[in-house]
N, C-alpha and C positions, 0 to 999 in steps of 0.2 A: 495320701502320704502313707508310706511303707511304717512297718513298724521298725523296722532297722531303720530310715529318716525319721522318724519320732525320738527313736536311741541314741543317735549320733546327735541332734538338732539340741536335744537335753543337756548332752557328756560338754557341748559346744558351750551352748549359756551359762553350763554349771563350772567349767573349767575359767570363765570369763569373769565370773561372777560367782563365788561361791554360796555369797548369801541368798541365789537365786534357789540355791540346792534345802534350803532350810524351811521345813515344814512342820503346822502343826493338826494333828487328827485328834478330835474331840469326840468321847461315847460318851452319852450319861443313861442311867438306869437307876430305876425307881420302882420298889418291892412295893405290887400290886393286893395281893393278896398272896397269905401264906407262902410259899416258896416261888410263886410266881412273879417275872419282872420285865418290865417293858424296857426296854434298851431303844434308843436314839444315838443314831450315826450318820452326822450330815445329812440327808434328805430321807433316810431309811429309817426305820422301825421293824422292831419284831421283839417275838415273847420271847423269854428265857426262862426256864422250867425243871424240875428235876423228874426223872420219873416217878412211878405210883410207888415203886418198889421202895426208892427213898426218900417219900413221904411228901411227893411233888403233886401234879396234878398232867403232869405229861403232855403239857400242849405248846411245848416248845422244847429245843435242844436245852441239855445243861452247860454249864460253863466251861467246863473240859472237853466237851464232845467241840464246844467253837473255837476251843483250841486246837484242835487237829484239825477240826475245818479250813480255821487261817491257814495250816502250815501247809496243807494240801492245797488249799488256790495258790497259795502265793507261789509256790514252786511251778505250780503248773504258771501263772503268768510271767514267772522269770524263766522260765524255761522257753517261752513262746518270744520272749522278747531275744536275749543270749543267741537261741538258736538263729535269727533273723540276721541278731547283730554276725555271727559269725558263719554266717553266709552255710549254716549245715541244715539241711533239707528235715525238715520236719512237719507230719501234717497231722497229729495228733498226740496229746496229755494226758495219760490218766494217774491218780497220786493215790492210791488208796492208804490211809494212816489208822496205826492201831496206837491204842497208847493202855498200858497195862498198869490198875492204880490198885493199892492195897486200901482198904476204906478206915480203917482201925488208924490212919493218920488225922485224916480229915473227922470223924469220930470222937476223936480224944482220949482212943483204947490205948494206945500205943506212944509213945513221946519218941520213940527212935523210930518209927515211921513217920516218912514225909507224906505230906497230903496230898502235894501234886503224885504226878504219871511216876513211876517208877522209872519208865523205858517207852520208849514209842521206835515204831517201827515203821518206815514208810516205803511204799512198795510200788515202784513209778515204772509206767509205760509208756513206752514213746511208740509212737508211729515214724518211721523212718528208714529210707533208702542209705543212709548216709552210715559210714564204717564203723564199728568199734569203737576202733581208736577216736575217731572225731564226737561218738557217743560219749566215751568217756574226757574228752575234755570239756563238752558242755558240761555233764555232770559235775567236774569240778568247779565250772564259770558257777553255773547255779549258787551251788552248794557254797560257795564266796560269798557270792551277792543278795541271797535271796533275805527280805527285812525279817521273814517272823522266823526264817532257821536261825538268824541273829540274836533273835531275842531271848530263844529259845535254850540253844546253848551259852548266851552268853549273861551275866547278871547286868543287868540294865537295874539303877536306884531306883526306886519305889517309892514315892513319899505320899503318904494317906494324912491330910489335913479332917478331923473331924470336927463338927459344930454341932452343939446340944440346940435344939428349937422344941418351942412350946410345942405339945401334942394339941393337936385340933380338937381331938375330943376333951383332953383336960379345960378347956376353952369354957364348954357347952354347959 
């Protein structure tokens, strides 16, 4: 099956059925040692880390860097799908993303600096036969559809439930 038949097969069950379109993605992570933290996402794992420079141990991405991560796959696989669905020739993605932070937010130097990115910059390349013009209307299909530029610019509510539990060592 085509990925434009995977697209259309989706837009079909999800138009029939919209509850079929409702999903739910579950991370959990769990601070290992010092700044270090093991993240679990459905069948995956991997570290999360800050660098040495702020006070990490560097053996894994930080959490800001897996946000330009998300935002750069995810473009590139809605782009790869988009392009399919709209029948425009494309035979490669690259997404390179910058994202510029001032640290004096995240810190606690500054209360009128934000912690997150300041500004991200993302700088995509397509491989393609296909016109301008039809470049530029993927880019907008993308740029609609894509989940984490969704997220990204837009607020999505946040709710952090916390729970106090016995320390292990206060146990011993």
């Amino acid at each position: 099956m085509s990925f434009k038949e995977g697209f259309e097969g989706f837009q079909a069950a999800f138009k029939e059925d919209p509850e079929k379109a409702k999903a739910v993605f579950t991370s959990t992570s769990r601070l290992v040692e010092g700044l270090k933290c093991e993240v679990r996402t459905g069948d995956y794992s991997m570290t999360v880390d800050e660098p040495e420079a702020l006070g990490g141990t560097n053996q894994g991405p930080n959490p800001v860097e897996l946000v330009l991560s998300a935002l750069g796959a995810c473009q590139e696989i809605t782009y790869r799908l988009f392009a399919d669905k709209m029948e425009i020739p494309v035979t490669g993605v690259q997404v390179e993303v910058l994202g510029n932070i001032d640290l004096c937010g995240f810190f606690a130097v500054d209360d009128n600096v934000r912690a997150g990115y300041q500004d991200i910059t993302a700088n995509v390349t397509i491989e393609s036969t296909a016109s301008d013009e039809d470049i530029q209307r993927l880019k907008e299909a993308v740029n609609a559809h894509c989940p984490v530029l969704d997220i990204v610019l837009n607020k999505t509510p946040v709710k952090f439930n916390v729970e106090k539990v016995a320390s292990a060592q206060a146990a011993q």
